[in-house]
N, C-alpha and C positions, 0 to 999 in steps of 0.2 A: 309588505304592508305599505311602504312609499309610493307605489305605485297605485294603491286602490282609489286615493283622493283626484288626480291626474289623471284617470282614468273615466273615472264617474264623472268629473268637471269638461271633459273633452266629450265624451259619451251623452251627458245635458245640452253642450252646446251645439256639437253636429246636428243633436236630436230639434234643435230649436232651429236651423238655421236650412238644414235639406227637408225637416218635417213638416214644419209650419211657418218659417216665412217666403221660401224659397214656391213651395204650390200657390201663396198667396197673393205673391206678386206676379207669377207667371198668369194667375187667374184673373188677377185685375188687369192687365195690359193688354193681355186677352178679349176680355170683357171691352175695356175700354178701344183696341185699336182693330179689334174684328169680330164684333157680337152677333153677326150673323152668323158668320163660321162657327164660332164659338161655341155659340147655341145649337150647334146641329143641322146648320143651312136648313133649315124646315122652310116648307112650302105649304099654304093655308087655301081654302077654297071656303071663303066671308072667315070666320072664325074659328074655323077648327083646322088644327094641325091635319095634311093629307098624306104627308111623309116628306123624306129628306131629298134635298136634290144631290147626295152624296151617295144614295143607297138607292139600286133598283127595286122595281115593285114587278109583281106579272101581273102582266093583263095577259087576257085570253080571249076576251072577246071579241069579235068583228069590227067592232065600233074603234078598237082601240089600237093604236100603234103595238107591240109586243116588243119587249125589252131582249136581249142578249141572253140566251138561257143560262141559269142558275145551277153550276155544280152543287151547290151546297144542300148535304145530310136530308136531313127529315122535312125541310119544304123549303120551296124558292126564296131565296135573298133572306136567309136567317143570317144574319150579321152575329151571330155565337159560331155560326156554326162557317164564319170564312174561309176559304179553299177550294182549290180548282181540284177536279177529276182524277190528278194524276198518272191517265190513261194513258199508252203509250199508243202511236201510231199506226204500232200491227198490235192492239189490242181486239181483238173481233167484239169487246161491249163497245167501243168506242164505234167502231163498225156499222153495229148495228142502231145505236141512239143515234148517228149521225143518216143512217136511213131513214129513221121512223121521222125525224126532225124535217129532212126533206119532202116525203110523203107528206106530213100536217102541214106544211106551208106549200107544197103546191096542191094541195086540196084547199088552202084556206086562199089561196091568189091564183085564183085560174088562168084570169088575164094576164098573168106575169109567163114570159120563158125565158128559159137561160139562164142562163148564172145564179144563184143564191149567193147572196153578199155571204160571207165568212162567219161573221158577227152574229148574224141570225141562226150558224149552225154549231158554233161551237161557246162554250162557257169561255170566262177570263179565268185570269188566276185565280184574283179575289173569289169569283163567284155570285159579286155584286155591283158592279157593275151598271151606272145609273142610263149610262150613254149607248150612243147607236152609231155608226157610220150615218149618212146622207144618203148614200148608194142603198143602206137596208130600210130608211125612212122610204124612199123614194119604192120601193119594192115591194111595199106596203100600201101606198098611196092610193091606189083606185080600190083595194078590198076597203079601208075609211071609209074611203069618197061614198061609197056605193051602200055599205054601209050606212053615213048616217045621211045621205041624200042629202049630199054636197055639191058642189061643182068641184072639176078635179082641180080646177086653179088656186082658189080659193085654201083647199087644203094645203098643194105646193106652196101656197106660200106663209101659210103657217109652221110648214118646215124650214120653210127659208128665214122667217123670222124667229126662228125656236136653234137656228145650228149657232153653235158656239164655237170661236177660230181660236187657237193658239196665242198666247201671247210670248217669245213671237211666234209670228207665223210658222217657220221653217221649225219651228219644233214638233209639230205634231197635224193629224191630220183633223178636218172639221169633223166636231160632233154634234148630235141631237141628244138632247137630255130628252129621253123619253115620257117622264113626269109631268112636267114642264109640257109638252108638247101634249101631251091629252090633256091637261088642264089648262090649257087654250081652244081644246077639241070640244071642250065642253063647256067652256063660259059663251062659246057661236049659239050652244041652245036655248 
């Protein structure tokens, strides 16, 4: 029975101290020293939220760049549902989605031959994945262009203004936040 007062008194205090002041000041310095982040990085087109530049979206249409396909469950970029495929490399589904995936995009980019950027063919871990390679923006570029009756420079260099570099550099390779880059695609109209 010594023990039950020392106990309950330790048991209040942790409770006060990991439960409620400890979320609260991680959430105000948060708040205060990166409220973009914080908030979700959202991305707005005038005022209304159009999604996060942390979290891919699918496009599918012509008009639109196409994000890094989504492994995830019951529909593209469900962030419940995060997780990669994993397929093993002599799995024949992995096989065959990797067929069906190159078939749609060289029917969706006629003009384009040779290589399929990687990115474009296979899911990440996550499954969500907001970014693109350069090489798979670029592989893209004239079915837009053509698409929304561009010029192709004009779009290049909305890729060019939309790729984002490592800081530093030697960490990592440039990417395109695909979001981001079709809501530049669409603020030209």
């Amino acid at each position: 029975m010594s023990y039950l007062r020392p106990s309950l008194v330790m048991l209040l205090l942790l409770t006060l101290i990991t439960g409620i002041a400890y979320p609260l000041l991680t959430t105000g310095l948060s708040q205060l020293l990166f409220s973009h982040t914080a908030n979700g990085s959202l991305l707005y087109r005038g005022d209304k939220a159009v999604g996060s530049a942390l979290i891919g979206q699918n496009f599918s249409k012509a008009g639109y760049f196409w994000g890094r396909p989504s492994a995830t469950a019951d529909s593209a970029y469900n962030a419940m549902a995060s997780g990669g495929s994993n397929l093993a490399t002599t799995n024949p589904v992995l096989d065959t989605t990797i067929t069906e995936r190159v078939k749609q995009l060289h029917q969706a980019n006629p003009a384009m031959h040779g290589a399929i950027p990687v990115d474009l063919l296979t899911a990440s871990g996550s499954g969500l994945d907001p970014q693109i390679s350069v090489a798979a923006a670029q592989y893209q570029l004239a079915r837009v262009a053509s698409a929304r009756q561009l010029p192709t420079e004009q779009v290049a260099k909305l890729i060019e203004q939309n790729t984002e570099h490592a800081t530093p550099n030697f960490i990592g390779e440039p990417v395109v936040n695909v979001l981001k880059l079709n809501l530049a695609l669409d603020a030209l109209q």
